[in-house]
PDB file with one MODEL, atoms N, CA, C and O in Angstrom:
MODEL        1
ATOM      1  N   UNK A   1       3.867 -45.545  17.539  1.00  0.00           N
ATOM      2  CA  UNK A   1       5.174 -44.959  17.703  1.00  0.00           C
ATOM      3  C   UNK A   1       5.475 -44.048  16.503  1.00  0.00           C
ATOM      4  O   UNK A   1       5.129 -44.439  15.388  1.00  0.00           O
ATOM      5  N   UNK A   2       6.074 -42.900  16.640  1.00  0.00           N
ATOM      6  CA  UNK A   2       6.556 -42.119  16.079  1.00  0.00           C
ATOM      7  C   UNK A   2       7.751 -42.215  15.340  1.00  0.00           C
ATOM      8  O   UNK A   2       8.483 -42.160  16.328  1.00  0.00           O
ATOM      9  N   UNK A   3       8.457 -42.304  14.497  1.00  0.00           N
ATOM     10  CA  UNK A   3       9.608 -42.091  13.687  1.00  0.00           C
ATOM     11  C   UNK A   3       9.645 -40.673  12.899  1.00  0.00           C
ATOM     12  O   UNK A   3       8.765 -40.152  12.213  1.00  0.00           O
ATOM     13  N   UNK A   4      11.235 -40.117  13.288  1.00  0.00           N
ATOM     14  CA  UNK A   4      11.292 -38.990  12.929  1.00  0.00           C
ATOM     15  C   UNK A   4      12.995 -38.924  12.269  1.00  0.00           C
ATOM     16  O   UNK A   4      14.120 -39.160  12.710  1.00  0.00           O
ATOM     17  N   UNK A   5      12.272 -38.360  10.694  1.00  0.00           N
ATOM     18  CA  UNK A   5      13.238 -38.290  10.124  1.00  0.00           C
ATOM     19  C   UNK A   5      14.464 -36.752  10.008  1.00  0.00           C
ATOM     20  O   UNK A   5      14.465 -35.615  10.479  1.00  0.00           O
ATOM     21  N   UNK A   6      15.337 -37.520   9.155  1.00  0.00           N
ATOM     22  CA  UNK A   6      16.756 -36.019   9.315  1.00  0.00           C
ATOM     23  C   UNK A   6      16.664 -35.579   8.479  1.00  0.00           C
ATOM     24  O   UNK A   6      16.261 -36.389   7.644  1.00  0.00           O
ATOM     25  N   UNK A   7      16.846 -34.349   7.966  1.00  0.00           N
ATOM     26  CA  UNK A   7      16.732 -33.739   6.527  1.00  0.00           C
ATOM     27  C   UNK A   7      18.132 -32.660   6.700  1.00  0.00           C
ATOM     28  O   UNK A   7      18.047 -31.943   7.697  1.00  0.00           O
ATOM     29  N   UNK A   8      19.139 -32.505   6.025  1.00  0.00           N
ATOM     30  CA  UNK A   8      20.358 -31.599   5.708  1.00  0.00           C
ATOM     31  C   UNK A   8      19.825 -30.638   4.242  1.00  0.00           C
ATOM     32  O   UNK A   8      19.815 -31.001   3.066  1.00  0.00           O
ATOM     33  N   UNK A   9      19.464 -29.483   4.767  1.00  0.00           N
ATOM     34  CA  UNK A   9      19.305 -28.664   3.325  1.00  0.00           C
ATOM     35  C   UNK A   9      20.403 -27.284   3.193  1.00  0.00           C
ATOM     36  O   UNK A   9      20.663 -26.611   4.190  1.00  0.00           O
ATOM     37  N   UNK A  10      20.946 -27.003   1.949  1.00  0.00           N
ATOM     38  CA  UNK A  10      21.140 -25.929   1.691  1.00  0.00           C
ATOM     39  C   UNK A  10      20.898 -24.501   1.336  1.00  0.00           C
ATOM     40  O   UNK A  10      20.376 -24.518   0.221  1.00  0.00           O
ATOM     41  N   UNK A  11      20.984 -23.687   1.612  1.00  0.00           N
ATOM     42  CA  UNK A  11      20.341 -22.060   1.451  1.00  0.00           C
ATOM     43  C   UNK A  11      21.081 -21.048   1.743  1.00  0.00           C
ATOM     44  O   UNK A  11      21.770 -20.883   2.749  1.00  0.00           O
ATOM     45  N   UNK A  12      20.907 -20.251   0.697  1.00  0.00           N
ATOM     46  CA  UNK A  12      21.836 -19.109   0.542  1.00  0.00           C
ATOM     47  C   UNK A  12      21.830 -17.961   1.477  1.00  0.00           C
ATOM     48  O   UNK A  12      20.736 -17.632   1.934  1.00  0.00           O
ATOM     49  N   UNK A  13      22.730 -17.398   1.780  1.00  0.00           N
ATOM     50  CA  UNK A  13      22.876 -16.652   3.029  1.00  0.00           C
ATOM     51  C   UNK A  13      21.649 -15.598   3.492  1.00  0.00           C
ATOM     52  O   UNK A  13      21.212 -15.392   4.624  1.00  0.00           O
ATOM     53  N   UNK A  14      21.149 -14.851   1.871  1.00  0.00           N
ATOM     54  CA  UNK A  14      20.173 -14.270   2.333  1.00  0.00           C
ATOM     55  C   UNK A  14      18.577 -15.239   2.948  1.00  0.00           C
ATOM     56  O   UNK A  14      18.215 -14.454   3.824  1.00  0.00           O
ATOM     57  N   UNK A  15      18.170 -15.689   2.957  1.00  0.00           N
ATOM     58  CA  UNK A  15      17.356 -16.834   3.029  1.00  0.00           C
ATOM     59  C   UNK A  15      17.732 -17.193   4.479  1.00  0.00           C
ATOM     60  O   UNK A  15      16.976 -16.926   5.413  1.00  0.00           O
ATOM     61  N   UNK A  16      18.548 -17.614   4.592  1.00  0.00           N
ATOM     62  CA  UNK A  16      19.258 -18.180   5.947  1.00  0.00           C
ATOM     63  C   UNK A  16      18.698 -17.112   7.000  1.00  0.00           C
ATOM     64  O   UNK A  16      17.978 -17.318   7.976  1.00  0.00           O
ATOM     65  N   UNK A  17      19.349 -15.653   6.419  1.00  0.00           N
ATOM     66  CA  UNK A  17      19.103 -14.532   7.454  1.00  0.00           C
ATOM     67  C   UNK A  17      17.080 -14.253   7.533  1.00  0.00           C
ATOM     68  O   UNK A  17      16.396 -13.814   8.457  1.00  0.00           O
ATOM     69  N   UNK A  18      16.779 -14.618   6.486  1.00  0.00           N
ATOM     70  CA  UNK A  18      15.083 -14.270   6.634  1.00  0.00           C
ATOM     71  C   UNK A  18      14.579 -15.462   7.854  1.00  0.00           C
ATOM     72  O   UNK A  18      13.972 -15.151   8.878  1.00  0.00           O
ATOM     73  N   UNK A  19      14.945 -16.740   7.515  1.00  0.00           N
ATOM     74  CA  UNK A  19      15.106 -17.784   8.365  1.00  0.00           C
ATOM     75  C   UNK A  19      15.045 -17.249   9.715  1.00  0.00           C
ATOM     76  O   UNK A  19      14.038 -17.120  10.410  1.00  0.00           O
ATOM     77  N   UNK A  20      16.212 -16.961   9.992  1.00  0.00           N
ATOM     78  CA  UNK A  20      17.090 -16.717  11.287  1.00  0.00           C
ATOM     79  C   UNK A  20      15.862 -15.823  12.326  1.00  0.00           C
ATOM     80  O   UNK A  20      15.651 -16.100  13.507  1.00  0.00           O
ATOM     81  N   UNK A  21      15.090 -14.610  11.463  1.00  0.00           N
ATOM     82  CA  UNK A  21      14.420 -13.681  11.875  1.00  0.00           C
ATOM     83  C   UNK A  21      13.275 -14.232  11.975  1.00  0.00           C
ATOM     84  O   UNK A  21      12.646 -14.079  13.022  1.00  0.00           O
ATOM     85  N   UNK A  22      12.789 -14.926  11.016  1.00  0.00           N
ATOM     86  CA  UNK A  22      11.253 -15.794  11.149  1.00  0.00           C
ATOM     87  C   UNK A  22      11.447 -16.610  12.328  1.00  0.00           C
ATOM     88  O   UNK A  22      10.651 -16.460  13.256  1.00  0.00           O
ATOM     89  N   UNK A  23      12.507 -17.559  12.445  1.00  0.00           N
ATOM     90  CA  UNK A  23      12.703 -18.396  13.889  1.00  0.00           C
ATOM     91  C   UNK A  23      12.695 -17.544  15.009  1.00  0.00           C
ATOM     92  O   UNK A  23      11.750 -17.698  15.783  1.00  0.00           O
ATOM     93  N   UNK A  24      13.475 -16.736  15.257  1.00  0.00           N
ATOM     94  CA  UNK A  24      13.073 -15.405  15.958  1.00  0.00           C
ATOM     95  C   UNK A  24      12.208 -15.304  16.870  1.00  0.00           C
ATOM     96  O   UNK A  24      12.197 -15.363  18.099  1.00  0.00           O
ATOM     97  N   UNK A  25      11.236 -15.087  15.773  1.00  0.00           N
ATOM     98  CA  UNK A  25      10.321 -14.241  15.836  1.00  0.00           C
ATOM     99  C   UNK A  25       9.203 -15.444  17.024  1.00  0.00           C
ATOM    100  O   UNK A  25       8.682 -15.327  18.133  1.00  0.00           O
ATOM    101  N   UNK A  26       9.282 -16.428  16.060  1.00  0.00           N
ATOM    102  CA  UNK A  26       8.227 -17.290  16.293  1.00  0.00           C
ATOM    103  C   UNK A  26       8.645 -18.059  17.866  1.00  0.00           C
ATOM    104  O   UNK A  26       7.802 -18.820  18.340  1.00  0.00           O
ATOM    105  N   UNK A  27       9.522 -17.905  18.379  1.00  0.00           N
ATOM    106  CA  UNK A  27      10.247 -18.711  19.536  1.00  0.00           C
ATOM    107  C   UNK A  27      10.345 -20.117  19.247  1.00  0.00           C
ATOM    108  O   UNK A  27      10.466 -20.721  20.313  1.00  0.00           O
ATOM    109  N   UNK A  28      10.345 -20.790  18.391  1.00  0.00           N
ATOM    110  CA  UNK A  28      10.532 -22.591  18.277  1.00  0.00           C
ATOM    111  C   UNK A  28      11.662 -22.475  17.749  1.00  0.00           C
ATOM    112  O   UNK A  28      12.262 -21.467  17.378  1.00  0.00           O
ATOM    113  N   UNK A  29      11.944 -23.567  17.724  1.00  0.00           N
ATOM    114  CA  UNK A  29      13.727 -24.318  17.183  1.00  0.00           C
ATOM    115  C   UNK A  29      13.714 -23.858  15.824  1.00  0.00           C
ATOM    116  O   UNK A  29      12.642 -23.780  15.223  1.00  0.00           O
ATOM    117  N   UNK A  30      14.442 -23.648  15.460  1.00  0.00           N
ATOM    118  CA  UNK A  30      15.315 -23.929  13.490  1.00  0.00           C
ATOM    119  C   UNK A  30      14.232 -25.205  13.370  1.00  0.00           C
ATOM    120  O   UNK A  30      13.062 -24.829  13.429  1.00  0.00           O
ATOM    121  N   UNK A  31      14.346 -26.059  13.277  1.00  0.00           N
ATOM    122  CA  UNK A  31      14.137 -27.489  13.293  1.00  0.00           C
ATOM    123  C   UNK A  31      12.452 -27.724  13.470  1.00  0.00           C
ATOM    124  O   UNK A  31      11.846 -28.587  12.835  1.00  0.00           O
ATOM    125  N   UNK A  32      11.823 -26.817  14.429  1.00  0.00           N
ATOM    126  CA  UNK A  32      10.529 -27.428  14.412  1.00  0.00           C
ATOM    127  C   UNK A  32       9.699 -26.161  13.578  1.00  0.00           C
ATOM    128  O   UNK A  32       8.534 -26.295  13.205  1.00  0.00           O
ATOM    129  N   UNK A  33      10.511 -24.906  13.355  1.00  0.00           N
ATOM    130  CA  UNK A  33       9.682 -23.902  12.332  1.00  0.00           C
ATOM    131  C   UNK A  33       9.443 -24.510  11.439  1.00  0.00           C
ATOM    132  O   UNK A  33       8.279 -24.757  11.122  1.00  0.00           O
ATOM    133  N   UNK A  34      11.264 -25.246  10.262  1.00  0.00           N
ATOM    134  CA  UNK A  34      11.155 -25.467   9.413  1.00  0.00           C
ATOM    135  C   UNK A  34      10.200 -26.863   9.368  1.00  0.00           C
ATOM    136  O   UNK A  34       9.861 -27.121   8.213  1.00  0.00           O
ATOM    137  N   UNK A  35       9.849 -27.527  10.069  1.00  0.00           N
ATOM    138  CA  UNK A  35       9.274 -28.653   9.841  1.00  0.00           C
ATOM    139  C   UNK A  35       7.642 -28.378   9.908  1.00  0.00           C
ATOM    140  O   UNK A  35       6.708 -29.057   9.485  1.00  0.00           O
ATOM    141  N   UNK A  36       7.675 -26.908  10.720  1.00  0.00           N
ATOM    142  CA  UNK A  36       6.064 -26.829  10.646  1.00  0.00           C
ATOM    143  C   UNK A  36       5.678 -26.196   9.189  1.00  0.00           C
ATOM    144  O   UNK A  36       4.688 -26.412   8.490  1.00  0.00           O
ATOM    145  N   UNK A  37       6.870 -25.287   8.962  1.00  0.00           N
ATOM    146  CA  UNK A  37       6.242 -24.783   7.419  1.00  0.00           C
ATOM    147  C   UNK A  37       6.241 -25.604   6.045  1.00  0.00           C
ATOM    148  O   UNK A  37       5.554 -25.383   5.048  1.00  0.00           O
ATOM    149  N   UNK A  38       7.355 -26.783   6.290  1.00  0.00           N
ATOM    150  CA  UNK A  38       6.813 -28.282   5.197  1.00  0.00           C
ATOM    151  C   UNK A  38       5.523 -28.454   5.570  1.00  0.00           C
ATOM    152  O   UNK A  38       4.646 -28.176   4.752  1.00  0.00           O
ATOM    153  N   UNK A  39       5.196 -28.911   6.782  1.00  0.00           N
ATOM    154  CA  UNK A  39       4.040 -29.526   7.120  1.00  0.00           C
ATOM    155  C   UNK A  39       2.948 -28.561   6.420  1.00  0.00           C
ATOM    156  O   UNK A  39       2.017 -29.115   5.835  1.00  0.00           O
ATOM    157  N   UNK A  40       3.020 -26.831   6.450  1.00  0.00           N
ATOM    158  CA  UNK A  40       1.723 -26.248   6.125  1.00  0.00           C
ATOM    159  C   UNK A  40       1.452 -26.444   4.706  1.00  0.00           C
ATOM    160  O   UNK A  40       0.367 -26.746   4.208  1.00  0.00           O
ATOM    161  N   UNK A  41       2.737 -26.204   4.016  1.00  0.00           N
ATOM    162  CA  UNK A  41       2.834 -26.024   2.649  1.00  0.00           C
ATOM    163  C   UNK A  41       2.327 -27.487   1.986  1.00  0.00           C
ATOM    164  O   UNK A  41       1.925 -27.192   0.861  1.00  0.00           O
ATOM    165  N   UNK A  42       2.248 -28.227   2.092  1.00  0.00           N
ATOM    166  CA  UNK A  42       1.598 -29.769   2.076  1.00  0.00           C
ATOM    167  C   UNK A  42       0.453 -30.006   2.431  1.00  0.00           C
ATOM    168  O   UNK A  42      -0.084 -30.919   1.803  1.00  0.00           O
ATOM    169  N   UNK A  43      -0.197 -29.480   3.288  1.00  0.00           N
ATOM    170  CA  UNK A  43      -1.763 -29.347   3.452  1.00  0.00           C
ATOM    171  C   UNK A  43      -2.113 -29.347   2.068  1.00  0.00           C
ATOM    172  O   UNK A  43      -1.420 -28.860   1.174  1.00  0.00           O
ATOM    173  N   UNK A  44      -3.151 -29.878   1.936  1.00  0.00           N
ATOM    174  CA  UNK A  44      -4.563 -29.967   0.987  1.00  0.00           C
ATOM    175  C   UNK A  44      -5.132 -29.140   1.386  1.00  0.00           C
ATOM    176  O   UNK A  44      -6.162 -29.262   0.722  1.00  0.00           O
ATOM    177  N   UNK A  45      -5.298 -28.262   2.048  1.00  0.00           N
ATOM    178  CA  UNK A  45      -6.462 -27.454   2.912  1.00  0.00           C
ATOM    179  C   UNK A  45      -6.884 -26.201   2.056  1.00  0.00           C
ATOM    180  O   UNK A  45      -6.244 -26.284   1.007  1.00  0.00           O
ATOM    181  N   UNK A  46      -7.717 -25.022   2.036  1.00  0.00           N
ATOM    182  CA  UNK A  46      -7.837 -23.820   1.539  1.00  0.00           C
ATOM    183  C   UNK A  46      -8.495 -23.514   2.705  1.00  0.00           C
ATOM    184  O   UNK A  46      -9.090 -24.206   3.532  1.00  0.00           O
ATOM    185  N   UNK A  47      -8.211 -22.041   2.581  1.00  0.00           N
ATOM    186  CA  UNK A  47      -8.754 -21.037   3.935  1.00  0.00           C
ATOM    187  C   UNK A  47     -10.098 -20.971   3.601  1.00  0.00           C
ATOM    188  O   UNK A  47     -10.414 -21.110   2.419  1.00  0.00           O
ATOM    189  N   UNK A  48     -11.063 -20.753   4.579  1.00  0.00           N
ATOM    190  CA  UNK A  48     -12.129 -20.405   4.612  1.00  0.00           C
ATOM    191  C   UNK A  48     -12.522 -19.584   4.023  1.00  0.00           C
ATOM    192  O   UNK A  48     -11.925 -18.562   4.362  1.00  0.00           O
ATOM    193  N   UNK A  49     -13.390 -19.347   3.109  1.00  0.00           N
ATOM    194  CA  UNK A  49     -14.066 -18.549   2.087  1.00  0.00           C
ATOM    195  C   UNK A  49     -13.251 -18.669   0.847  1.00  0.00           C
ATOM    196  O   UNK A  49     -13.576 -17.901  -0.059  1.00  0.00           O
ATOM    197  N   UNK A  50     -12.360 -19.396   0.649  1.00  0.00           N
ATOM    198  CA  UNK A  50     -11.370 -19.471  -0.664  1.00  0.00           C
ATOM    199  C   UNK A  50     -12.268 -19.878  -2.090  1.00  0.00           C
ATOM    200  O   UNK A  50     -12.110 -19.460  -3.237  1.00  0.00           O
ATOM    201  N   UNK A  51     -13.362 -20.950  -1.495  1.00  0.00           N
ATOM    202  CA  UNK A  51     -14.389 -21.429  -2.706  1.00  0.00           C
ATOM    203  C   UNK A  51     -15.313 -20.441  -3.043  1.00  0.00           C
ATOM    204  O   UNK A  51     -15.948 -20.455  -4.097  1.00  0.00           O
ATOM    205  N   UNK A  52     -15.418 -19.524  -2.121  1.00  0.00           N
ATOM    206  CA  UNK A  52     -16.584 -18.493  -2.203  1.00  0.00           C
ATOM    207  C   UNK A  52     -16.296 -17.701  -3.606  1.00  0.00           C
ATOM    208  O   UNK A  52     -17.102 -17.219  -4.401  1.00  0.00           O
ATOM    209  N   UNK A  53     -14.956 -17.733  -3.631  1.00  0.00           N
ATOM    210  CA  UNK A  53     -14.258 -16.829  -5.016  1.00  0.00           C
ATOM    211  C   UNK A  53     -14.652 -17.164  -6.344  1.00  0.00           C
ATOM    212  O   UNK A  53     -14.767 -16.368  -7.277  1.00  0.00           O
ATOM    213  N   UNK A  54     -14.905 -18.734  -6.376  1.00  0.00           N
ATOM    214  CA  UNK A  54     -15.368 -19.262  -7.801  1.00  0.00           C
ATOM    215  C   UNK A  54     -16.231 -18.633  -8.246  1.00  0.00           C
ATOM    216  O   UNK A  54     -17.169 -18.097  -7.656  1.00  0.00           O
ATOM    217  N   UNK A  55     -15.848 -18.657  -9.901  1.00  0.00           N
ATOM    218  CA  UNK A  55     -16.814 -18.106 -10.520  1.00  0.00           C
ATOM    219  C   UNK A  55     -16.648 -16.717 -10.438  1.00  0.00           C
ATOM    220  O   UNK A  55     -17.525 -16.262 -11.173  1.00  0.00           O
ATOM    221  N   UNK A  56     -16.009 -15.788  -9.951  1.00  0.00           N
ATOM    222  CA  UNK A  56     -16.093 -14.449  -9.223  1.00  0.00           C
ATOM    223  C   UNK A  56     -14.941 -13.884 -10.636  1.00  0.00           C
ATOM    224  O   UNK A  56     -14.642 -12.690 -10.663  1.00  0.00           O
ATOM    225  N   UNK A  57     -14.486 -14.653 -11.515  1.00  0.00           N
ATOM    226  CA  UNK A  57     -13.855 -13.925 -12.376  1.00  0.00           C
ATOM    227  C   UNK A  57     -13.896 -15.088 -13.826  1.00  0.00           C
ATOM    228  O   UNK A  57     -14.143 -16.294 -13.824  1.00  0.00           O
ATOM    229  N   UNK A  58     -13.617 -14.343 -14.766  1.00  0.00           N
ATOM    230  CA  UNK A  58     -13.613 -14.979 -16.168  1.00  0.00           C
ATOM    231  C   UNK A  58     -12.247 -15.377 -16.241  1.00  0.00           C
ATOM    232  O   UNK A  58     -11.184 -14.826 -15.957  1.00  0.00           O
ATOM    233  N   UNK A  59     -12.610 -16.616 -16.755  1.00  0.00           N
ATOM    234  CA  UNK A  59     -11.668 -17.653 -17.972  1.00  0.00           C
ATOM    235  C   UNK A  59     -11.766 -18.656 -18.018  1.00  0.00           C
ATOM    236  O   UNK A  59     -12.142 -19.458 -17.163  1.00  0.00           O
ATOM    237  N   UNK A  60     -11.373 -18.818 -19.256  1.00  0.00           N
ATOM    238  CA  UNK A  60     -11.479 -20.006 -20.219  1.00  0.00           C
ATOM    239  C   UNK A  60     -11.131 -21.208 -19.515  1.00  0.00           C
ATOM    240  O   UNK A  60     -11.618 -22.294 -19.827  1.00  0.00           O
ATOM    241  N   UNK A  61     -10.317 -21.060 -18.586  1.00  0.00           N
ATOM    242  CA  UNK A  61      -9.862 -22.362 -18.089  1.00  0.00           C
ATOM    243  C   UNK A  61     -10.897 -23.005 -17.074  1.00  0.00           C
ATOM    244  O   UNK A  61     -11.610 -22.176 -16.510  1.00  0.00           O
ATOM    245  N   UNK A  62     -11.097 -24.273 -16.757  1.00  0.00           N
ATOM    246  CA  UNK A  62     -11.854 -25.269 -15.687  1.00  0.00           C
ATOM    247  C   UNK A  62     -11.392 -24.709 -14.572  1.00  0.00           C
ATOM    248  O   UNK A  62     -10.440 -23.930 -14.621  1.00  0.00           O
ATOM    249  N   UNK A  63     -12.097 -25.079 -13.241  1.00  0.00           N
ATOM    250  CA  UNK A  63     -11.573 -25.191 -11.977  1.00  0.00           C
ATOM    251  C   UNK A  63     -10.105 -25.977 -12.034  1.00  0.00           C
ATOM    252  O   UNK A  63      -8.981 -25.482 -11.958  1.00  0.00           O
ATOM    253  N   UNK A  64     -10.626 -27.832 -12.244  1.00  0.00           N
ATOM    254  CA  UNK A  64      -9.500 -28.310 -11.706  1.00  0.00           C
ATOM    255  C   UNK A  64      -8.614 -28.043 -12.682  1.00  0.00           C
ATOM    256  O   UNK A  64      -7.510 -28.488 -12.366  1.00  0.00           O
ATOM    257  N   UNK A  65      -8.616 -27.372 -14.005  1.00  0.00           N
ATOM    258  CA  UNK A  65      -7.201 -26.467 -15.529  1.00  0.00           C
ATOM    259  C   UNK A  65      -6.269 -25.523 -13.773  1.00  0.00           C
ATOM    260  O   UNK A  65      -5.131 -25.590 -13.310  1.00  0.00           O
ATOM    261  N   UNK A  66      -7.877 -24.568 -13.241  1.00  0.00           N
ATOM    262  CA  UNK A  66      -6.869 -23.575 -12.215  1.00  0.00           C
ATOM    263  C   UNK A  66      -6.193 -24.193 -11.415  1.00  0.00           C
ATOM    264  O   UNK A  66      -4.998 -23.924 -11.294  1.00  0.00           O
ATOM    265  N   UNK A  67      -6.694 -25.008 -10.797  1.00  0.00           N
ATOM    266  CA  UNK A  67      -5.941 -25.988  -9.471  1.00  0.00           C
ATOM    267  C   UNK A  67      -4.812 -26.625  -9.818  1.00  0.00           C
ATOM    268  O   UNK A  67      -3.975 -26.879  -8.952  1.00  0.00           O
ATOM    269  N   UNK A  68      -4.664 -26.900 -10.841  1.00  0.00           N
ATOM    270  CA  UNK A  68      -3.351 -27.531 -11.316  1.00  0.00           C
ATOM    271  C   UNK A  68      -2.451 -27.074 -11.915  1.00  0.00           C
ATOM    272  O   UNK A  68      -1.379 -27.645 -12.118  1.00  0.00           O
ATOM    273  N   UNK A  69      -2.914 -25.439 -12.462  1.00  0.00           N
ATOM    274  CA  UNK A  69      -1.209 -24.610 -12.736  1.00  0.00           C
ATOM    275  C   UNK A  69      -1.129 -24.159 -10.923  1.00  0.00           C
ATOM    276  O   UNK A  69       0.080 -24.109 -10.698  1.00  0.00           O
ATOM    277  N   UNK A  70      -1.553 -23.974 -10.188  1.00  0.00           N
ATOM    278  CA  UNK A  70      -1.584 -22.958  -9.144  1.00  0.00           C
ATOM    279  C   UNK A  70      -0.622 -24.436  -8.542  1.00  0.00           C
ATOM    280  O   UNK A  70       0.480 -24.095  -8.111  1.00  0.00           O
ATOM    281  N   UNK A  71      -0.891 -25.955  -8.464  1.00  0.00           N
ATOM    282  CA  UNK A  71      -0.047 -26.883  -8.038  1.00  0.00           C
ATOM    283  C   UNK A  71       1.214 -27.012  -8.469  1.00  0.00           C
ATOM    284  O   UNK A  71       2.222 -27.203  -7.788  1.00  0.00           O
ATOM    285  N   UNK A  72       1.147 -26.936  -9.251  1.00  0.00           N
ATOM    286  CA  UNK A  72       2.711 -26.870 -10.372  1.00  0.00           C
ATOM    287  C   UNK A  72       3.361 -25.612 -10.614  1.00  0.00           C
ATOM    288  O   UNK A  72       3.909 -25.370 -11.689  1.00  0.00           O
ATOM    289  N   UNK A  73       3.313 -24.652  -9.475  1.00  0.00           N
ATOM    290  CA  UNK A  73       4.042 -23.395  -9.331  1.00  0.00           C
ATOM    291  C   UNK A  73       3.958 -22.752 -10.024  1.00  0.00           C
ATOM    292  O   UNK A  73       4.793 -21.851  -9.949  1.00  0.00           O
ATOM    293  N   UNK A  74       3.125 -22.678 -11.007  1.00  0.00           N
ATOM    294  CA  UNK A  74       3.049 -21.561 -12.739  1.00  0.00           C
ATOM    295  C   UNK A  74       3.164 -19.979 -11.945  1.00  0.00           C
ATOM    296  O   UNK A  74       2.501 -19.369 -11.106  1.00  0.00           O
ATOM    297  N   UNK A  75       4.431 -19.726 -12.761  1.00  0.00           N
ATOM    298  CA  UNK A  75       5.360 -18.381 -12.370  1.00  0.00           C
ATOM    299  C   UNK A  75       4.154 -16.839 -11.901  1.00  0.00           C
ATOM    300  O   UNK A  75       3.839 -16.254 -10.865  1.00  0.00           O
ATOM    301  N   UNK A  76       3.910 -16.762 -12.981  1.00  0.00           N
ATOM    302  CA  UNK A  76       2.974 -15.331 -12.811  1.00  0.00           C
ATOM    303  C   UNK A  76       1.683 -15.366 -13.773  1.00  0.00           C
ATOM    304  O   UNK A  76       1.861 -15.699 -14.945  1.00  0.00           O
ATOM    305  N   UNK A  77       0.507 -15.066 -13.365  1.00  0.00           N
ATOM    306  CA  UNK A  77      -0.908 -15.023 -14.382  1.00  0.00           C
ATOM    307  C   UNK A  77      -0.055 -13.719 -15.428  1.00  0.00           C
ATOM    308  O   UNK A  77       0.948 -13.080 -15.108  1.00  0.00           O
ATOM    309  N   UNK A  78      -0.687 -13.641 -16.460  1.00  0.00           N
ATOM    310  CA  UNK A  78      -0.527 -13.143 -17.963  1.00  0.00           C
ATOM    311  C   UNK A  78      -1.533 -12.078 -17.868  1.00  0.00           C
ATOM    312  O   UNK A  78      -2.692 -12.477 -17.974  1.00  0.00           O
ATOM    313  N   UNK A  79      -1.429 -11.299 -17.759  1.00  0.00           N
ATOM    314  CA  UNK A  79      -2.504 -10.146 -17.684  1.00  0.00           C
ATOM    315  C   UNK A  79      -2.323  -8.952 -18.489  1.00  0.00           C
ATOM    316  O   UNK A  79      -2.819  -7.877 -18.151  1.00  0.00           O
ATOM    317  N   UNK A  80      -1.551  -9.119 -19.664  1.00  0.00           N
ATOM    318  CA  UNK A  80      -1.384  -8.598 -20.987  1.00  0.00           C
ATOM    319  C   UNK A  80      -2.914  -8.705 -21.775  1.00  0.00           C
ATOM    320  O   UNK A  80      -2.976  -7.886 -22.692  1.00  0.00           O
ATOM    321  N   UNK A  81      -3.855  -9.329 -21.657  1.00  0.00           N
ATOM    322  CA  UNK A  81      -4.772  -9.157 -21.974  1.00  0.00           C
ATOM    323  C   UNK A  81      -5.583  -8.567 -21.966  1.00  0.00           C
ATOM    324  O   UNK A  81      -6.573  -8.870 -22.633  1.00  0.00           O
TER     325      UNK A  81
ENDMDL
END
């Protein structure tokens, strides 16, 4: 059996209206967009050929150093260098 939970969120009007157009667009409910795009954004998954990239550029940092600012939202790479 299935259990399905309620979620009440807030968002600012512009957001709302990008919303409004993405639901739109896509023909599903408010309700099952937003629940499919939690659901994607929560995947563990990477697209196909995403590993192919390793190695394909320099720095200092490890794989799992990259995997874990890229998890923890780190704003913008530094490319002042």
């Amino acid at each position: 059996m299935i259990t399905i939970s309620q979620l009440a969120i807030y968002i600012d009007d512009q957001l709302a209206q990008k919303l409004d157009k993405a639901v739109k667009a896509s023909g599903k409910s408010k309700s099952n967009w937003v629940a499919g795009a939690i659901k994607r954004s929560l995947q563990d998954q990477w697209p196909d050929g995403f590993f192919d990239l390793a190695g394909s550029w320099e720095d200092d940092l490890r794989p799992d150093e990259v995997m874990s600012r890229i998890r923890t939202g780190m704003d913008k790479p530094d490319y002042s260098h």
